[in-house]
N, C-alpha and C positions, 0 to 999 in steps of 0.2 A: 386777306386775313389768313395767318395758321388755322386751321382747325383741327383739332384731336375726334375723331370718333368711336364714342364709349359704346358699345356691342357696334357687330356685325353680320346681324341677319339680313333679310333681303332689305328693310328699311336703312338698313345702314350703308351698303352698299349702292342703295339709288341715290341717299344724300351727298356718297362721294362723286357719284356721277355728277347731280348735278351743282354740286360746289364747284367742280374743276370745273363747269360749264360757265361758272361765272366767274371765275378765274382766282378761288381761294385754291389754297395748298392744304392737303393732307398730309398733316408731318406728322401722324400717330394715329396706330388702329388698335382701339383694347379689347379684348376677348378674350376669355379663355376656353372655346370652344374651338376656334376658325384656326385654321393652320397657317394661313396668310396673314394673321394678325400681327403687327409689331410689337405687342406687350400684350400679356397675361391678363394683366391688373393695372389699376389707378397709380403713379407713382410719381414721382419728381423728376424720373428720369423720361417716364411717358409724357410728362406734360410741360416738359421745358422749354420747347418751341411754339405751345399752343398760346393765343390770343385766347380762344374759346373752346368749350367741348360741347359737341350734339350728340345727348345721348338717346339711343331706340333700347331697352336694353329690358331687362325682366321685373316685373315689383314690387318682389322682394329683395334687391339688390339696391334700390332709389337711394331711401335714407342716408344708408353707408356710402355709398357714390357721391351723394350731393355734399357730403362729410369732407369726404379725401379732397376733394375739389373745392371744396371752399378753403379748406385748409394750407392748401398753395394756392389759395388768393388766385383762379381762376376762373373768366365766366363760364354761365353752362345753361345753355337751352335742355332743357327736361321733356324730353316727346315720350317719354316712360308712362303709361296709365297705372289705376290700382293699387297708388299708394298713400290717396290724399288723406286718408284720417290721418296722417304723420305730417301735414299742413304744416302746423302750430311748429314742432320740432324743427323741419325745414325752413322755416322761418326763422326763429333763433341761431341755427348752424350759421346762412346766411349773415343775419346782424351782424354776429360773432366775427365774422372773417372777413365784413368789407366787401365782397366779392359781386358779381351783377350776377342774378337768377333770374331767368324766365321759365314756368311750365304753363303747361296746356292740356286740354283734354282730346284737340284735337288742333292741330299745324294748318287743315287746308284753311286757307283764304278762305272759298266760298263756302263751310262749314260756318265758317265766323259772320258770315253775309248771311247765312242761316238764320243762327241764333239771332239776329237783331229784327229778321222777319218773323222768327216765333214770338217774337215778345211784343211785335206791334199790333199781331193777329191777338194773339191772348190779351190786349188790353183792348181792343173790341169788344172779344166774345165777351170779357167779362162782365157788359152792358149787356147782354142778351144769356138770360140764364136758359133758356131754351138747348142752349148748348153744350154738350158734356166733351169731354176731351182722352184722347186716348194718344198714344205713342209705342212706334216698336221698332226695334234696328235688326240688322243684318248682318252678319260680321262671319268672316273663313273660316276654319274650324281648329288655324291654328294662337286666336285669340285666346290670350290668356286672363281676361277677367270677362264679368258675365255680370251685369250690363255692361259695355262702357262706359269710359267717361267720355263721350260726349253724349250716351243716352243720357246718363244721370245730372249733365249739365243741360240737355232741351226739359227733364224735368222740374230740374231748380227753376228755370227760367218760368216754367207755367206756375207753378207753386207760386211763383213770389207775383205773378202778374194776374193770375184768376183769385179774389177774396172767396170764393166755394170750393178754392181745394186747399185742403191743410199738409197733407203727406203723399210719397209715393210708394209703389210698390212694386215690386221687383220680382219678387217669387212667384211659382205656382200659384194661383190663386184654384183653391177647394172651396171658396164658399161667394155668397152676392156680393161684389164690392163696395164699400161707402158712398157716402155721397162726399166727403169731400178729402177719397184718394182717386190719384191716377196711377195708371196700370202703364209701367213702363216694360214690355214683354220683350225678349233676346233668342235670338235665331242664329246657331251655327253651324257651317256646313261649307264644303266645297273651297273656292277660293273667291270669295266674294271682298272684295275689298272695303266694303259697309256702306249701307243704304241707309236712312232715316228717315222715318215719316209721322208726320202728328196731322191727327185727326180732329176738328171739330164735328160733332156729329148731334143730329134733330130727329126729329119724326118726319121733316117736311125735305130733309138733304146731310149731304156731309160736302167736309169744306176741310181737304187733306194738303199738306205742304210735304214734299220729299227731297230730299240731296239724294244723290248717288254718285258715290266717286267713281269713275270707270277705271284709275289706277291709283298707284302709290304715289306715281310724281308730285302732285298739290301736294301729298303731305313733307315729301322733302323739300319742294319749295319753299314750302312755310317756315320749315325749320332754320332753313339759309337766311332765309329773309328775316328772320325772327335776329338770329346771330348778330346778323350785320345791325340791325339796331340796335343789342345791345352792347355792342363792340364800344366799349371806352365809360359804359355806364355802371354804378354801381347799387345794388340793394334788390329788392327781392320783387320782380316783375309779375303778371301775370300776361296770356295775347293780348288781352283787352287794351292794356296801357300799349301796345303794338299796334293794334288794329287803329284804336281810336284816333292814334298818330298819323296813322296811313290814310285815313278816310276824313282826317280833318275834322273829327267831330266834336264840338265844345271849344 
């Protein structure tokens, strides 16, 4: 495949590493920060060559990217966090243009192997109310939202899988917490690539599940791999329809 690559921070530079590793071509790098970059901006002349774009890029930039890209009828894996309340909108841009979409909250493989072991643990616990649930991530310090998305996606997942918890929560907490939110807490610092852990916890034990990426690779893997499945497809993806594919399920 061509690929276009929308930013060029260090995520975007591993995903060029390892596209050429599996032997796509980078025929354009958008930026307008990187001096090395081949184009500025999103444009017809950047994306002439491209089959697909993998964009890592900032989240207030998504909308209007997924815009110019659907608009010349290109696909485009979305690895961008921090801008789903504009879902619905990305959504219609999409319809609008024909084009194949996939985003994510998180690219690694075994992130996505994750979530599918939070959600069989939380439909356990949910039999044993004995159990209260907590979650907290890790993340460098040059993340730019606070939680993640994929903290805010292991807390959907317990939401929709324990009937005693209704909401989450994300802020400081200054006061006792409810009984039916969970405290989804964020930690940033250093160069920590992100950690994740959810807690069941009793008076008798706790019963903790963690990822921890030790690099960036998994996540440009994902993104590669994500591409190549949607290479020739059109409409508005999410991993799940990727994963689910990959692991045969249903």
């Amino acid at each position: 495949m061509n690929i276009a690559l929308i930013g060029f921070g260090k995520m975007g530079q591993i995903v060029k590493e390892v596209a050429e590793k599996r032997g796509h071509t980078i025929v354009s790098i958008i930026d307008p920060q990187v001096p090395n970059a081949t184009h500025e901006e999103i444009s017809q002349e950047a994306l002439k060559q491209a089959d697909v774009c993998i964009e890592f890029s900032m989240p207030q930039a998504a909308v209007e990217n997924i815009r110019k890209v659907g608009a010349l009828r290109k696909n485009h894996v979305m690895a961008t966090t921090g801008w789903y309340n504009e879902l619905e909108k990305a959504r219609e841009i999409v319809k609008k243009n024909g084009n194949g979409f996939l985003y994510a909250a998180n690219f690694s493989i075994g992130v996505n192997l994750f979530y599918r072991m939070i959600e069989n643990a939380a439909r356990l616990v949910n039999n044993v109310e004995a159990y209260d649930v907590f979650s907290y991530e890790l993340h460098h310090s040059r993340k730019q939202d606070s939680p993640s998305g994929t903290a805010k996606e292991i807390g959907n997942i317990l939401v929709n899988n324990l009937d005693r918890k209704e909401k989450l929560v994300t802020e400081k907490l200054d006061r006792k917490i409810a009984p039916d939110e969970i405290h989804v807490a964020s930690i940033r610092g250093g160069d920590i690539p992100g950690t994740h852990v959810v807690g069941f916890d009793s008076e008798f034990d706790t019963i903790e599940l963690k990822h921890t990426a030790r690099n960036r690779n998994g996540f440009a893997l994902g993104a590669v791999l994500a591409a190549e499945w949607l290479h020739g497809k059109r409409g508005f993806f999410t991993i799940n329809d990727f994963i689910k594919e990959t692991l045969r399920e249903g």
